[in-house]
LODREN-877298 format. One record per residue (C-alpha): z, x, y. Coordinates in steps of 0.2 Angstrom, whole numbers, plus 5000, padded with zeros to 4 digits. Layout:
N
<node Z="Z" X="X" Y="Y"/>
...
! end
This chain:
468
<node Z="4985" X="4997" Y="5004"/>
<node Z="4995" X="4988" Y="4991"/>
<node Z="5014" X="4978" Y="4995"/>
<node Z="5028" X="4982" Y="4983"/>
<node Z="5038" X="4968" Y="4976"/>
<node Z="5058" X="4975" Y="4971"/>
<node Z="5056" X="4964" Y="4958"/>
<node Z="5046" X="4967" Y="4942"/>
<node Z="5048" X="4949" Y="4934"/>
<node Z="5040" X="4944" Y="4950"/>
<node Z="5023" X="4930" Y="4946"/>
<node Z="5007" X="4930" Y="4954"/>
<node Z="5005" X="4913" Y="4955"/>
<node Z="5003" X="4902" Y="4967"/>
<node Z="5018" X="4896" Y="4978"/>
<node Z="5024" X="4879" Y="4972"/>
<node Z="5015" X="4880" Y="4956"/>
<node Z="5021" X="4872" Y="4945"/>
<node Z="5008" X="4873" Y="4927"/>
<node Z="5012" X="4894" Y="4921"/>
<node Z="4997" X="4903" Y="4919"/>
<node Z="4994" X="4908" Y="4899"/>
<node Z="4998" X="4923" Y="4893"/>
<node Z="4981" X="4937" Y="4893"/>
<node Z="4975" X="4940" Y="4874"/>
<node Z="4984" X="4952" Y="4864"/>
<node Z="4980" X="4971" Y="4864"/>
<node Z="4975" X="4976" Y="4850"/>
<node Z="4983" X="4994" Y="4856"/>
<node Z="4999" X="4988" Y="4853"/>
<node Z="4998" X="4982" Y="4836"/>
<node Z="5001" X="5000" Y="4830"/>
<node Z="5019" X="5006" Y="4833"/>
<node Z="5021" X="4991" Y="4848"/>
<node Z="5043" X="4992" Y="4847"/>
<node Z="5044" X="5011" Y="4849"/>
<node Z="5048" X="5019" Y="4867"/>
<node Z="5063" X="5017" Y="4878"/>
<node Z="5067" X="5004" Y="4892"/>
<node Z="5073" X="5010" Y="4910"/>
<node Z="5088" X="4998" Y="4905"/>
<node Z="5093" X="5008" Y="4891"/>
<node Z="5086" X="5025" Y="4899"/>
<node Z="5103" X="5031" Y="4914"/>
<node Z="5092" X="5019" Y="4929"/>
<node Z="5111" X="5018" Y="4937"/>
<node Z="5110" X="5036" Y="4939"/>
<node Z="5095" X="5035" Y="4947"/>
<node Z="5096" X="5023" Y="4960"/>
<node Z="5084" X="5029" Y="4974"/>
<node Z="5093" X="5016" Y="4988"/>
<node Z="5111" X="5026" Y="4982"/>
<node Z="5105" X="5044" Y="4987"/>
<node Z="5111" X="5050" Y="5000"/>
<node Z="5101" X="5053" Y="5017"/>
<node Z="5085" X="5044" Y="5007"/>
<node Z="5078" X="5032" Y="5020"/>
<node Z="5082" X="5046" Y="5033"/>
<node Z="5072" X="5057" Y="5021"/>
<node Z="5065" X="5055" Y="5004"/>
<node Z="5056" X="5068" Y="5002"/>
<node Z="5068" X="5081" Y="4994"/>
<node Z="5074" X="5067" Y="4981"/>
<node Z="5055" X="5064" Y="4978"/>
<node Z="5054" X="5083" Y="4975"/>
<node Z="5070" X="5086" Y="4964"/>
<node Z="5063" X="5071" Y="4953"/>
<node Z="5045" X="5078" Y="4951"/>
<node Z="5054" X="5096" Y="4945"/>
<node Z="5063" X="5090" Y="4934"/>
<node Z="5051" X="5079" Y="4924"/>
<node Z="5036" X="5067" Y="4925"/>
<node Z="5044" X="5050" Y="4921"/>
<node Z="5059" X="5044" Y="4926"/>
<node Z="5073" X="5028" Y="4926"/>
<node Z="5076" X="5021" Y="4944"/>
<node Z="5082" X="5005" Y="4952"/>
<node Z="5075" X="5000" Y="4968"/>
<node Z="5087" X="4990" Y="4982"/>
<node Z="5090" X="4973" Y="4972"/>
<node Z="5077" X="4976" Y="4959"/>
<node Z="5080" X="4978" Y="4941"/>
<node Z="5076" X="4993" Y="4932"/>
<node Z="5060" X="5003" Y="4927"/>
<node Z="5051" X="5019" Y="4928"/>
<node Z="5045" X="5029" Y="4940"/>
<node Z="5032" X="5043" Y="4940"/>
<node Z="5034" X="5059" Y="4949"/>
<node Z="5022" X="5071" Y="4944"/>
<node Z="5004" X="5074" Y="4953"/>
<node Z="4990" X="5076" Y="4937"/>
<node Z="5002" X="5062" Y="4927"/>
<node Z="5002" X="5050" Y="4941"/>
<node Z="4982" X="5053" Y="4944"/>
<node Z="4981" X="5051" Y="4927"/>
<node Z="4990" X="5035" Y="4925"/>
<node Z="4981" X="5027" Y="4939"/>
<node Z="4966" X="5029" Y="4930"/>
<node Z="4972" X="5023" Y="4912"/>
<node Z="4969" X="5005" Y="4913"/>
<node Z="4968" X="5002" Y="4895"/>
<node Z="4989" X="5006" Y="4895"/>
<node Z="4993" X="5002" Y="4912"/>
<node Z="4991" X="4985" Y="4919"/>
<node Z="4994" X="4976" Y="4935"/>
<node Z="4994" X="4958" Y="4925"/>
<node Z="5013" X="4954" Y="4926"/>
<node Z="5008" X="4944" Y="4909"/>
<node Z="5009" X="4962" Y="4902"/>
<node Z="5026" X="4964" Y="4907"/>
<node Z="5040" X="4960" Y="4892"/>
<node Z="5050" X="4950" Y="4904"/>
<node Z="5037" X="4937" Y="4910"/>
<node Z="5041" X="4920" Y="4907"/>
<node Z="5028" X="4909" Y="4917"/>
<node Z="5023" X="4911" Y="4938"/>
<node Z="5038" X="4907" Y="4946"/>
<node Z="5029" X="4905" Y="4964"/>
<node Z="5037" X="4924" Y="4971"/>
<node Z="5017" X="4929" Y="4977"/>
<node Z="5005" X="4922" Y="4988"/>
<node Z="4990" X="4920" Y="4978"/>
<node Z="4981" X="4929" Y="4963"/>
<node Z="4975" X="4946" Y="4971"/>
<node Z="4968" X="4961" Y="4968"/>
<node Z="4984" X="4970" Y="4965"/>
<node Z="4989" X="4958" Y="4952"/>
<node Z="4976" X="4957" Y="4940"/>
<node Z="4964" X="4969" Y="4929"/>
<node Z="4945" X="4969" Y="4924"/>
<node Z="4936" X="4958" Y="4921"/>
<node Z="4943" X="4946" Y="4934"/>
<node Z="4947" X="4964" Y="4945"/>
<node Z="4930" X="4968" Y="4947"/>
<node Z="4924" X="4951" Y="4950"/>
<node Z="4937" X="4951" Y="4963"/>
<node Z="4935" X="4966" Y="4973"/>
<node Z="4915" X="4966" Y="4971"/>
<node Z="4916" X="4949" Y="4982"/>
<node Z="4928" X="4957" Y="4996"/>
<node Z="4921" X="4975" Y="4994"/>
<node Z="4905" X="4966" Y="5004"/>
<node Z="4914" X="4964" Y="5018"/>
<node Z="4919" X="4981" Y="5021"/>
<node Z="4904" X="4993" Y="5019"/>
<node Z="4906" X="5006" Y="5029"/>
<node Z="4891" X="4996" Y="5042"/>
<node Z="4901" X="4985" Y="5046"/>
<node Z="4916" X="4994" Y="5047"/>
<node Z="4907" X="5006" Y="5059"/>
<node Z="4900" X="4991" Y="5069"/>
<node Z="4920" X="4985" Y="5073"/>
<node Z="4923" X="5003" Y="5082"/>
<node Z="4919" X="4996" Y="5099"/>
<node Z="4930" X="4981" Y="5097"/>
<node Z="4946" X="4992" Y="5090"/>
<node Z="4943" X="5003" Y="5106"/>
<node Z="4944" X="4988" Y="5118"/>
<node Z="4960" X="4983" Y="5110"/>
<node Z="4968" X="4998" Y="5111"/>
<node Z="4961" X="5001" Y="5129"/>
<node Z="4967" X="4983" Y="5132"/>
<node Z="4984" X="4986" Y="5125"/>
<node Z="4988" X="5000" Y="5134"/>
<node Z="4983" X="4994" Y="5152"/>
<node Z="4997" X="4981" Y="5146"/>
<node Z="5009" X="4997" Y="5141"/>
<node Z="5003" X="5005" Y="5162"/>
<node Z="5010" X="4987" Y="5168"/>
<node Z="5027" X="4986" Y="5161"/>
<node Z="5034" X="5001" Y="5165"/>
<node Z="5036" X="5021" Y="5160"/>
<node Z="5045" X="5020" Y="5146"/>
<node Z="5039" X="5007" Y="5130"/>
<node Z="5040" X="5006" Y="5111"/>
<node Z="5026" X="5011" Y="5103"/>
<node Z="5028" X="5001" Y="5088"/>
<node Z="5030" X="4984" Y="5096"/>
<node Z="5018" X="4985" Y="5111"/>
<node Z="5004" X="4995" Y="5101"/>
<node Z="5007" X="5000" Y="5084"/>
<node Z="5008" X="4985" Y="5076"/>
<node Z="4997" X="4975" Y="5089"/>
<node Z="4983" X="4982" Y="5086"/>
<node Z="4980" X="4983" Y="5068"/>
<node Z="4986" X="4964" Y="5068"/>
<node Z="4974" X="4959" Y="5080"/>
<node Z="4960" X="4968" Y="5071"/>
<node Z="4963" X="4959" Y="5053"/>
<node Z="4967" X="4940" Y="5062"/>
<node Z="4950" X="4943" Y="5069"/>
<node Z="4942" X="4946" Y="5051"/>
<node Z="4949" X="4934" Y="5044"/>
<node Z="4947" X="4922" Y="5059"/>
<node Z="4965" X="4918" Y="5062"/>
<node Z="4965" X="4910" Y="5080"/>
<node Z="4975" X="4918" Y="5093"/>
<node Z="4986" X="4903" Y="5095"/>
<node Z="4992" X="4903" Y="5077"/>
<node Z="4994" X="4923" Y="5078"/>
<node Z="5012" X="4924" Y="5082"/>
<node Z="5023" X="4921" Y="5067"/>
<node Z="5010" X="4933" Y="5056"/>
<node Z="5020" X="4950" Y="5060"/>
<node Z="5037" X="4940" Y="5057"/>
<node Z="5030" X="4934" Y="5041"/>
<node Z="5022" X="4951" Y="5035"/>
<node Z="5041" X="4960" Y="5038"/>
<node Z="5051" X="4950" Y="5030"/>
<node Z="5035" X="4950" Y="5015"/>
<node Z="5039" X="4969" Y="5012"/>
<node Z="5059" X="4969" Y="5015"/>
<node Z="5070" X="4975" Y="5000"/>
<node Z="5084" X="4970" Y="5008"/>
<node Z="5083" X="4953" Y="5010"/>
<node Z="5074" X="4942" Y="4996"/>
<node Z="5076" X="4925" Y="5001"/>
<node Z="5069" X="4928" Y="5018"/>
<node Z="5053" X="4936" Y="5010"/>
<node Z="5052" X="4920" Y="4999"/>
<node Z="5052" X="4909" Y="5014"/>
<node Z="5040" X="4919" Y="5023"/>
<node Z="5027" X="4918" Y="5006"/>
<node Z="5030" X="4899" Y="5009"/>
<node Z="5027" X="4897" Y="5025"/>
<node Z="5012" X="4910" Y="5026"/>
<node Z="5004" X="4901" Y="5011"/>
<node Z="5004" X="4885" Y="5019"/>
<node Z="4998" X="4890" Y="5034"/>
<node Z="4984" X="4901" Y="5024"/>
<node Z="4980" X="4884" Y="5012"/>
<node Z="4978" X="4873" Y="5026"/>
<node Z="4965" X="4889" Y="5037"/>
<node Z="4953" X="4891" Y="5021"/>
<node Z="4952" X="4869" Y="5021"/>
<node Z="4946" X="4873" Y="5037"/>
<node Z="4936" X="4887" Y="5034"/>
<node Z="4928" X="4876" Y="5020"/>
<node Z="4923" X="4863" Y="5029"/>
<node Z="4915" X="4874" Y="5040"/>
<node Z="4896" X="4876" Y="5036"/>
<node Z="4889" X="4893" Y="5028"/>
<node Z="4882" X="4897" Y="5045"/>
<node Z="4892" X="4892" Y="5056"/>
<node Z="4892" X="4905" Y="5073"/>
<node Z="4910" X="4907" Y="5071"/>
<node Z="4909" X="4915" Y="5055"/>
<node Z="4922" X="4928" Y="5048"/>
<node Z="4925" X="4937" Y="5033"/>
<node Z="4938" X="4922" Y="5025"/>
<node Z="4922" X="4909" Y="5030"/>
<node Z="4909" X="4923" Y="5022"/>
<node Z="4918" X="4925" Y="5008"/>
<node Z="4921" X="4905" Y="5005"/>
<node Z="4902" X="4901" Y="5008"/>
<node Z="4894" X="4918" Y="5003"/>
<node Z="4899" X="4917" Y="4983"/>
<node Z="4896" X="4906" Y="4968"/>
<node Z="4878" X="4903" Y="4971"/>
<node Z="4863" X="4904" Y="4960"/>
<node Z="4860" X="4924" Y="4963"/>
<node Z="4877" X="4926" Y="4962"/>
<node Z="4884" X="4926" Y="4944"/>
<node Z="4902" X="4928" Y="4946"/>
<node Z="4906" X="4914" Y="4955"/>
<node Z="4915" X="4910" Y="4970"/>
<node Z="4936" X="4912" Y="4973"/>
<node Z="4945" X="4897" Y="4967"/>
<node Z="4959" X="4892" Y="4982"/>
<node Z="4971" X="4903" Y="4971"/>
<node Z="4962" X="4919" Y="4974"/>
<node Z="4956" X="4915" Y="4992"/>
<node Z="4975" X="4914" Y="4997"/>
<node Z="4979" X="4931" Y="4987"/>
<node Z="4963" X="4938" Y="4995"/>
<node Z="4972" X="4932" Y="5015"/>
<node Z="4987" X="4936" Y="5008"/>
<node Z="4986" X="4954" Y="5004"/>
<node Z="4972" X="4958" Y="5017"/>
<node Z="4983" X="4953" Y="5032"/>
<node Z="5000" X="4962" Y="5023"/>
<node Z="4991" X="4977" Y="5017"/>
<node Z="4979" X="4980" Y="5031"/>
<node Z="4991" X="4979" Y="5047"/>
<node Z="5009" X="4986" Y="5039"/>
<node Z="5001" X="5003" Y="5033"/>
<node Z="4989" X="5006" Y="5049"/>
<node Z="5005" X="5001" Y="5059"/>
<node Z="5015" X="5013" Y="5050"/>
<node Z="5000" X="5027" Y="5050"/>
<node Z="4997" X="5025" Y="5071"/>
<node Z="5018" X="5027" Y="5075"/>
<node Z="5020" X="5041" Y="5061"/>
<node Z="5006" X="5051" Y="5068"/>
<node Z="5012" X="5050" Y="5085"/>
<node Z="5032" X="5053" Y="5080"/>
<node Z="5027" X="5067" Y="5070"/>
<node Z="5017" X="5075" Y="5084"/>
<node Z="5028" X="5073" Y="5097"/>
<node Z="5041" X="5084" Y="5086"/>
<node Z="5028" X="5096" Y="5082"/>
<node Z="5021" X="5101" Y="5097"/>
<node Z="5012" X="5116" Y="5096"/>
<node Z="5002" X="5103" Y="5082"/>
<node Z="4999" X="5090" Y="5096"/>
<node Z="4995" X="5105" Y="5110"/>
<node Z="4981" X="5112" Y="5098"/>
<node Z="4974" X="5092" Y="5096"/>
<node Z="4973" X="5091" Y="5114"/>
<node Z="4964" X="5106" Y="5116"/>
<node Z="4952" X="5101" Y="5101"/>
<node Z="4948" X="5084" Y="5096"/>
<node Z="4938" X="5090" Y="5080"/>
<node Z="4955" X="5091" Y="5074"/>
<node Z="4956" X="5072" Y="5074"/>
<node Z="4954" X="5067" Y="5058"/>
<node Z="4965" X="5082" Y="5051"/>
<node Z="4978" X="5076" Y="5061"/>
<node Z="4974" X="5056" Y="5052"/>
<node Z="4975" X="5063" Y="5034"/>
<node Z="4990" X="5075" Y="5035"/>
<node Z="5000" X="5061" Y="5045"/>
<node Z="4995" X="5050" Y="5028"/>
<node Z="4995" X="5065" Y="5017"/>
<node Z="5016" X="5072" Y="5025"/>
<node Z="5020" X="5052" Y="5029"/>
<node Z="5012" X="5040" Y="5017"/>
<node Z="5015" X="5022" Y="5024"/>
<node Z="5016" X="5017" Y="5007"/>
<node Z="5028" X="5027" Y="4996"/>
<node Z="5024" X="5021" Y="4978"/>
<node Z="5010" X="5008" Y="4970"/>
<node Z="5013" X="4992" Y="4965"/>
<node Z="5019" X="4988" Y="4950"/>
<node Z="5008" X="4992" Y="4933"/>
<node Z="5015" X="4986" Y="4915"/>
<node Z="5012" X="4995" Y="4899"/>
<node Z="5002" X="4985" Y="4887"/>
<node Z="5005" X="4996" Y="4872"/>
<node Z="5018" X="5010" Y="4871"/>
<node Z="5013" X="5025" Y="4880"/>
<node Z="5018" X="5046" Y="4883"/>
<node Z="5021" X="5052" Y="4898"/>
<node Z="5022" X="5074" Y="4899"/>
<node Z="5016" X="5073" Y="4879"/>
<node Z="4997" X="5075" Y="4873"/>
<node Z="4988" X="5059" Y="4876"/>
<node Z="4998" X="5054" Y="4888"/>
<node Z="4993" X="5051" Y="4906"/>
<node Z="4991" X="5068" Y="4913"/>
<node Z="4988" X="5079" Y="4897"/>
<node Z="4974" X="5093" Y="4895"/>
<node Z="4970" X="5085" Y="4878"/>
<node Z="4969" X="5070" Y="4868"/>
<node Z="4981" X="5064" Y="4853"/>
<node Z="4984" X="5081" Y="4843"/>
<node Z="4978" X="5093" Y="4853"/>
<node Z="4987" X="5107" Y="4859"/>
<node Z="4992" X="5103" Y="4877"/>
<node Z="5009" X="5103" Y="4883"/>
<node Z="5019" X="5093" Y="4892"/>
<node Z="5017" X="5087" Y="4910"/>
<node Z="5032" X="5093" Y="4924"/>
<node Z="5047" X="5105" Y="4918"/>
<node Z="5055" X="5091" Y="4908"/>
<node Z="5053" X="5084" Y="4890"/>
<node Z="5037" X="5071" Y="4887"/>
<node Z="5045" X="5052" Y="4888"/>
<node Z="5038" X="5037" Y="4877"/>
<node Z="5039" X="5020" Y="4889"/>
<node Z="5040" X="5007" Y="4876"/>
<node Z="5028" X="4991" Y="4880"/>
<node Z="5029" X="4978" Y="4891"/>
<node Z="5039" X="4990" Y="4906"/>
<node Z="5037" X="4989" Y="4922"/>
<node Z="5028" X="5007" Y="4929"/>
<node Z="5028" X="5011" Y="4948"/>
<node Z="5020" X="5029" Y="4954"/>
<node Z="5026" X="5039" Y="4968"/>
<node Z="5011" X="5042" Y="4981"/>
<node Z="5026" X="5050" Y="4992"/>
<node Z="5028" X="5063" Y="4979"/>
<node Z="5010" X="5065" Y="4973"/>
<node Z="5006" X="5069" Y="4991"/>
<node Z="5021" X="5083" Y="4992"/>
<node Z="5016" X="5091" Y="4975"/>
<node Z="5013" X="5111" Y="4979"/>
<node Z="5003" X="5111" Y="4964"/>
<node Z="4987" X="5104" Y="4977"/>
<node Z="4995" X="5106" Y="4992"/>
<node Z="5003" X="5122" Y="4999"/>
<node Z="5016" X="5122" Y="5008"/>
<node Z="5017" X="5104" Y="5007"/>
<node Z="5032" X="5099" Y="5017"/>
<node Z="5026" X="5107" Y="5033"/>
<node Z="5015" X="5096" Y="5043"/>
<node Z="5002" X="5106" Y="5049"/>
<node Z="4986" X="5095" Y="5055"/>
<node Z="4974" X="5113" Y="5053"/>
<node Z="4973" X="5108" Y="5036"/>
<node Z="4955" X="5105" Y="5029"/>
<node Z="4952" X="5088" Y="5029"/>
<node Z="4942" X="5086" Y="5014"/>
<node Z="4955" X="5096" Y="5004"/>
<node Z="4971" X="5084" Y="5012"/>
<node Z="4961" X="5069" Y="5007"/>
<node Z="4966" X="5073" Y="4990"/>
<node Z="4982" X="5064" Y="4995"/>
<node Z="4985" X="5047" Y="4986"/>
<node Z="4991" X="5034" Y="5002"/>
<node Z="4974" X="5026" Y="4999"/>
<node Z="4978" X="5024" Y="4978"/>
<node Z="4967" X="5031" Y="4966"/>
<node Z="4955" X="5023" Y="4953"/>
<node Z="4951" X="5005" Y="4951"/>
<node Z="4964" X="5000" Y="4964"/>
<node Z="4959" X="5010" Y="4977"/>
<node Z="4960" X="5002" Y="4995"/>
<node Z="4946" X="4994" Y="5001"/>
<node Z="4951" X="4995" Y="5020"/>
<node Z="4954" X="5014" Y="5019"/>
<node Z="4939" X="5016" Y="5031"/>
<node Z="4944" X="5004" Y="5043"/>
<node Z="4962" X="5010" Y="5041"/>
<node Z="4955" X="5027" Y="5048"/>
<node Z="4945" X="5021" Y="5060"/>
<node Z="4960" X="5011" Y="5068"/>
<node Z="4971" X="5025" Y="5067"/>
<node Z="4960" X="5038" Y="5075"/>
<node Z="4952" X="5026" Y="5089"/>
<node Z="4974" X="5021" Y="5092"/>
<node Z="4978" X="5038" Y="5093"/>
<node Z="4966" X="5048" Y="5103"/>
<node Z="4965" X="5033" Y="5116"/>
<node Z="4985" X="5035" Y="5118"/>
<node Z="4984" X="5054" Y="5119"/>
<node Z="4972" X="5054" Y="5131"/>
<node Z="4978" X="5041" Y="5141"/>
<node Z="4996" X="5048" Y="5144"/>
<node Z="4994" X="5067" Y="5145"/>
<node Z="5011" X="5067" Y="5148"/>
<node Z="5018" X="5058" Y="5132"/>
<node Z="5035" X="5062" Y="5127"/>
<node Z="5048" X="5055" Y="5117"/>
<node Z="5061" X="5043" Y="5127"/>
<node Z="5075" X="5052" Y="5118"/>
<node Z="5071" X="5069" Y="5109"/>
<node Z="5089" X="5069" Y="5102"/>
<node Z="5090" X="5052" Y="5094"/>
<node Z="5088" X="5051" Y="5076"/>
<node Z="5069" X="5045" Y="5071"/>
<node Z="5073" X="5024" Y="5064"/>
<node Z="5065" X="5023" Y="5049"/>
<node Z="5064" X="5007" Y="5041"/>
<node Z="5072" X="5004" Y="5021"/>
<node Z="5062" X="5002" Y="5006"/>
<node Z="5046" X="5009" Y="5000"/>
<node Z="5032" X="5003" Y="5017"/>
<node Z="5036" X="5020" Y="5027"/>
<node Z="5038" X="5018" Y="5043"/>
<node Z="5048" X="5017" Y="5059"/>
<node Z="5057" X="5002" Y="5068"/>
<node Z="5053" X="5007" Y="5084"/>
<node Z="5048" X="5022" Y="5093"/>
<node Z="5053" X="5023" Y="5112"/>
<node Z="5040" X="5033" Y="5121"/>
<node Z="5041" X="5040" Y="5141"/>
<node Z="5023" X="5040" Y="5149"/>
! end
C-alpha cells in the first residue's frame, strides 16, 4: 500500500544526495497545447482545504461524498501541503489509475521540480514509471507469489497466538493497537526483510512520524535515521553469500538479480533502500490500520460481529468491507500530469469515448482541464463509498459478496497495485479470527468514548482500549 507525502515538490532521491537526478525526456504529449489547463493555486484550493472541514478526521466520509457530487476533480490542500487536485469520482478515478501515459508518479513530471532534495527514502516503486517500474516491481513481485505468501500462514498464526498469550498476562483490559495491532504486521515484514529483533524497536517510531502531516521535520529525521540504518543492513546483507541459511527477501533480492538469465539487472543501493523503505512503511501501517478498524467497526456493529461468530465463512467478507467502509489509506500517492489533461470531459479519464465522441461528462459537475506539470492525488476513500458500485455504501454490513466488495480500491488499481495485498489479507484474517476466538467476550473498555482516529490520509486509530 502506498505512503503519501503532504508535499508534492517532495524528491525521490536519496537522503543526503547531493548530484539531482536529470530530468525524464520530454513528452512528446505535451508539445500540443502544453500551457492550457488551470493550477490548483489559481483554481479556490483555500476553499477546499480538507484539514479545515469540520468534524473530518472524526469522519471524512460525508465531505468525501459532498466532493464526489458535486464533480470529478477538485482543488484541495492538505495539512501543510501546498496546493493540487484531487479526484472524487469512481469510473474517473479507475480511469486515471490506469492512464499512465498523462499521469505519472516521476516527480520530474511535476512543474515545480527542481532537483531531489533528499525528502524520500530511496527510489521506489511509487515514484517512478515503466520502464524502470516494471523492472522494479518484476524483481520484488518474486518474493511475494502467493506460495510463498501461503507458506508464511503458520508463522503469522504463532505470532498472533504468541502475542495474545502476552495480551492474557498483563491484564483484562489492553490496547489493541499497541499490544497487537501493530506488532504483528511489524514483526511479520522485519522478518522478510531480515531486520534483527534487537534493531526492531525504533522502526514503529520511525514509520509514524514517516506518515504524519503534522509534523514535517520529525518525518525528515525519521527518513534519515531509517535510511542509515537501511544503508548500513543491505552492506551487510551484501556481504552475505547468495546462499547464505539466513536468507530473507532484502538478501534474495540483492543476490537473486543482475545475473546472466536475468536481463534487467539487479537494484542499485538507491532502489534497494526505496525497496526497504516502502515495504516496512507500507506493509505494517495499512495491516495495522486494517486489524484495529475491523475489530473497532465490529464491536459497534454487533449484530455483524454475532453473525461472524456464528459463521466464519463470513471471514473474508468481514476483511474486504472493513477495507472497502475503512480504507487504511485514504487517497494514492502523488501522480503528475505530463501533458494537460480532462477530467469529466470525453477523452478524459473516465469517459465513455475517446477525443470527439459523444460522452458526457463524468460526476454532476462541469469537465475540468489540469494544466501540465500538477500534482494529482485520487480519493480511494471516496471511490470505495461511491453508490454507483456499491449500494448502500456507508453501511457497513460484512454479508456483502466478497468478490463484489473487492471491487474497492485500498489495494490501488493498475500498474501500482499493491504487491503485499495477499499477505495484507492473510495477516488481517489470521489477526482477527485468532482474537475473536480467543476472547469470546471482547468488548469495548469504553463504549461511550469517542473512536481516536489519527490525522491525515493513513486511516487509522491511535489506540483502541479493549476489555477481555
Amino acid at each position: 500500500m502506498p505512503t503519501h507525502p503532504t508535499d508534492p515538490t517532495g524528491s525521490t532521491g536519496l537522503t543526503g544526495s547531493t548530484t539531482p537526478t536529470p530530468p525524464p525526456p520530454k513528452d512528446a504529449s505535451a508539445d500540443a497545447g502544453a500551457g492550457d489547463g488551470v493550477r490548483a493555486e489559481d483554481a479556490g484550493a483555500e476553499d477546499l482545504a480538507l484539514g479545515d472541514w469540520p468534524g473530518f478526521t472524526a469522519d471524512p466520509y460525508p465531505r468525501y461524498a459532498e466532493l464526489r457530487a458535486t464533480g470529478p476533480v477538485h482543488p484541495v490542500r492538505l495539512p501543510l501541503g501546498a496546493p493540487q487536485w484531487l479526484v472524487t469520482d469512481g469510473a474517473a478515478i479507475r480511469a486515471g489509475l490506469t492512464d499512465t501515459g498523462r499521469l505519472r508518479n516521476d516527480i520530474r513530471h511535476s512543474a515545480s521540480w527542481t532537483s531531489d532534495g533528499g525528502h524520500a527514502v530511496g527510489r521506489n516503486m511509487l515514484q517512478v514509471d515503466p520502464p524502470d517500474h516494471t523492472r522494479l516491481r518484476r524483481l520484488v513481485a518474486r518474493e511475494f507469489t502467493a506460495r510463498r505468501v501461503s507458506a508464511l500462514r503458520p508463522r503469522v498464526q504463532e505470532i498472533a497466538d504468541s502475542l495474545l498469550d502476552a495480551v492474557e498476562r498483563d491484564g483484562r483490559v489492553f490496547d489493541l493497537v499497541d499490544a497487537y495491532g501493530f506488532p504483528l504486521p511489524v514483526t511479520v515484514i522485519c522478518e522478510l526483510l531480515g531486520v534483527p529483533v534487537a534493531d526492531r524497536g525504533p522502526f514503529r517510531a520511525w514509520s509514524a512520524a514517516v506518515v504524519d502531516p503534522t509534523d514535517p521535520a520529525a518525518g525528515q529525521r525519521a527518513n534519515e535515521e531509517m535510511a542509515a540504518y537501511f544503508l548500513g543492513l543491505i552492506e551487510r546483507k551484501r556481504a552475505l553469500p547468495a546462499g547464505a541459511a539466513e536468507s530473507d527477501l532484502l538478501h534474495a533480492v540483492i543476490h537473486s538479480a543482475g545475473g546472466a538469465e536475468d536481463e534487467n539487472g539487479a537494484l542499485d543501493t538507491e532502489e534497494l533502500l526505496g525497496m526497504a523503505f516502502v515495504l516496512l512503511v507500507a506493509g505494517h501501517e495499512t495491516t495495522a490500520h486494517l486489524i484495529s478498524s475491523a475489530v473497532h467497526h465490529l464491536l459497534r456493529h454487533p449484530d455483524q460481529l454475532a453473525a461472524l461468530r456464528a459463521d466464519w465463512t463470513l471471514l473474508d467478507g468481514a476483511i474486504e468491507e472493513t477495507l472497502r467502509y475503512e480504507p487504511p489509506v485514504q487517497a494514492t500517492s502523488y501522480r503528475h500530469t505530463a501533458a494537460p489533461v480532462d477530467f469529466g470531459t470525453p477523452g478524459g479519464p473516465g469517459s465513455t469515448a475517446g477525443p470527439g465522441g459523444p460522452a458526457g461528462p463524468v460526476g454532476t459537475g462541469a469537465g475540468t482541464r489540469i494544466a501540465a506539470g500538477e500534482p494529482v492525488m485520487f480519493s480511494i476513500a471516496a471511490a470505495n463509498r461511491d453508490p454507483e458500485r456499491f449500494p448502500d455504501p456507508d453501511r457497513f454490513d460484512i454479508h456483502r459478496d466478497p468478490a463484489a466488495t473487492r471491487a474497492h480500491l485500498s489495494f490501488g488499481h493498475g500498474i501500482h497495485h499493491c504487491l503485499g495485498a495477499p499477505l495484507a489479507r492473510l495477516e488481517g484474517a489470521i489477526a482477527l479470527r485468532t482474537l475473536l476466538e480467543r476472547f469470546p467476550d471482547l468488548t469495548l473498555a469504553d463504549e461511550a468514548a469517542p473512536p481516536d482516529w489519527r490525522p491525515g490520509l493513513l486511516r487509522g486509530l491511535n489506540r483502541l482500549p479493549l476489555r477481555r
